[in-house]
C-alpha positions, 0 to 999 in steps of 0.5 A: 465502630466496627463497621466503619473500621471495616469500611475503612480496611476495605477502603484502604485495601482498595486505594492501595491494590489501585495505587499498586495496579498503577505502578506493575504498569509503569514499570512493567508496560504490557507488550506490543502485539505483533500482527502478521498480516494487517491491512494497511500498514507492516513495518518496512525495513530491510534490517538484519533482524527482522520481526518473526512475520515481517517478510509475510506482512510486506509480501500480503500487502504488495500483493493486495496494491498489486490486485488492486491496480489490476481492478483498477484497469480490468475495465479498460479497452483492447489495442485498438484505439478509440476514443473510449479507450483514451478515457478508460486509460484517463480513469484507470490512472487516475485511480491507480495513481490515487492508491497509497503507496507510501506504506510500502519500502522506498524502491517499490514506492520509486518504481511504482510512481514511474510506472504511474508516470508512464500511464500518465504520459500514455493517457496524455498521448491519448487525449492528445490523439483524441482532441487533435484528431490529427495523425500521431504517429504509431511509433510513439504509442509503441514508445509508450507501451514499451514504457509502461510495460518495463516501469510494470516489469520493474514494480513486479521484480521489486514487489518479488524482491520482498517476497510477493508472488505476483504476476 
């Protein structure tokens, strides 16, 4: 008889601890962990109170996209046209245009679909230039570098606005 009002005892002391254990969490649920630099995500917002890491966590993450894109395109040609380069300029905006960008706040994301934008219109006018064979004038290739380079100048004002230190 003693045993089994010991395997009892026990048995009633377990279910209790566990019934416990479940109550502290509901009540008490464990807290978040903040991270300061993760790969993917940071939780944008431009509030008043910002987490402790958060000005870190969105510089990091532009400043990765920012490197990333500039892989992207560190294959592509020199000035001079050829045909090679209006197919470099087609593969770099193909996998630049193809990088995630919704993670980041609104403004860097408005900015960097113009610049997306603007290489898109470029490498059209290069395929254009390329399958016509016909002479395009310069002006216009000058319209579209001018055009890439301030939606670029724009992207990077924008990604040091958040505190990124980029180029």
């Amino acid at each position: 008889m003693s045993n089994t009002r010991n395997i009892i005892a026990v048995a009633a002391f377990a279910a209790a601890f566990i019934f416990s254990a479940g109550l502290v969490r509901i009540f008490f649920p464990q807290p978040a962990v903040e991270v300061l630099y993760p790969s993917e995500t940071c939780p944008f917002s431009r509030s008043a109170v910002e987490p402790r890491g958060f000005e870190k966590c969105t510089a990091r993450s532009i400043e990765n996209f920012v490197r990333e894109d500039e892989l992207n395109g560190y294959d592509r040609s020199g000035n001079a046209y050829s045909d090679d380069k209006a197919e470099s300029v087609m593969i770099y905006w193909r996998k630049s245009s193809q990088m995630d960008a919704t993670r980041f706040p609104q403004d860097f994301q408005d900015a960097w679909g113009k610049h997306m934008q603007a290489w898109r219109n470029y490498a059209d006018y290069l395929h254009d230039r390329k399958t016509s064979r016909r002479n395009l004038s310069r002006p216009s290739e000058d319209y579209y570098n001018g055009e890439i380079d301030r939606t670029w100048d724009e992207v990077l004002r924008i990604g040091r606005s958040y505190g990124a230190d980029i180029d």
